[in-house]
N, C-alpha and C positions, 0 to 999 in steps of 0.2 A: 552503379552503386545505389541510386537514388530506389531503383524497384525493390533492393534490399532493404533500407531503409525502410520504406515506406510498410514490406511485410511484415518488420520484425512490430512498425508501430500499432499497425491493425492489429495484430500478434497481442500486443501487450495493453493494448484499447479494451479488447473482447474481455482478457484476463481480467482486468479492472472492472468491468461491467458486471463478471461473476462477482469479485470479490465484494461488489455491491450487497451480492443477494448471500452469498454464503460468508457464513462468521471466522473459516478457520482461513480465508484467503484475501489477502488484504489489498484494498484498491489503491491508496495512495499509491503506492509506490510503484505500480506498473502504469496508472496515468503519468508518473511521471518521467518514467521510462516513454511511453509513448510519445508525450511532448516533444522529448529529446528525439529519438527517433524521426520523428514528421519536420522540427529543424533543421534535418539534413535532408527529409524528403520532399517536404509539401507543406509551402508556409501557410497553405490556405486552409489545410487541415489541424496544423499547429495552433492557428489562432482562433478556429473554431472552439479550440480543446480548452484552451483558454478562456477562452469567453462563457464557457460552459457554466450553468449551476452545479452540477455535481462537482465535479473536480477541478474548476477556474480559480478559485479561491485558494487552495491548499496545496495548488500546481506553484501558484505566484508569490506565495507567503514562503514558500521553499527555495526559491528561485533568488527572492531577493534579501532573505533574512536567514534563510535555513532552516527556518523553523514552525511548528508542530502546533498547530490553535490546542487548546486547553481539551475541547469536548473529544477530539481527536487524540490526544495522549488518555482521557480515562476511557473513550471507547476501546480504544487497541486491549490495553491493558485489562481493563474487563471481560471482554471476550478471549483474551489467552486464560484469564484463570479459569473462566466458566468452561471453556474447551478443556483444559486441564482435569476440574472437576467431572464433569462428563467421561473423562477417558477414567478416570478413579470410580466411580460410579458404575462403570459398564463391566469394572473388572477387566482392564486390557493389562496383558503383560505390562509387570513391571517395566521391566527393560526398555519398554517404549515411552513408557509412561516417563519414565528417565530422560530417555533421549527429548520428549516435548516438553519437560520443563529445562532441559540444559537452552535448546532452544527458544522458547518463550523468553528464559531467564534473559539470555542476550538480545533479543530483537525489545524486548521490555526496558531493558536500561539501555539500548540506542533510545529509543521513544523520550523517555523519560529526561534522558541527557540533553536534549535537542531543547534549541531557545524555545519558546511559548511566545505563540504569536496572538495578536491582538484578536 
């Protein structure tokens, strides 16, 4: 189980590293899927993850409060509408356009709902 583990974390490391660089894919939450993952696989990997500047902070503040730093809920939020915008902008089928704000709308007010952390 542990080499499964430890794929699904690289798996979800890489994602996160994207979601670095692209707006419409989000890192939080696949660093923290990773963590989770490398806990069952590789505590050496786990605490590197941890200790990290990118995602050390926002891993721990979830971990132990559940919640969402301030610059973190208006970046999310920012970038779904400007993604949104963009897709209105480009003229994409309604119907998608639809489906990305039904979607935005929910991952938006999870964000939103979640404690504010220090």
């Amino acid at each position: 189980m542990r080499i499964i583990w430890l794929t699904f974390g690289l798996g979800s490391l890489m994602l996160a590293g994207l979601g670095v660089m692209l707006p419409l894919l989000p890192a939080t939450p696949f660093a923290i899927l990773a963590t989770f993952c490398f806990a069952r696989s590789s505590p050496t990997l786990n605490e590197r993850l941890l200790q990290s500047r990118m995602f050390g902070k926002a891993i721990r503040d979830w971990r132990t409060h559940r919640a969402i730093s301030r610059r973190a809920k208006v970046a999310s939020v920012l970038t779904m509408a400007l993604s949104l915008a963009v897709s209105l902008l480009l003229a994409v089928d309604p119907a998608i356009v639809g489906l990305q704000a039904l979607a935005m709308s929910g991952a938006g007010a999870f964000i939103l709902t979640r404690n504010t952390a220090a």
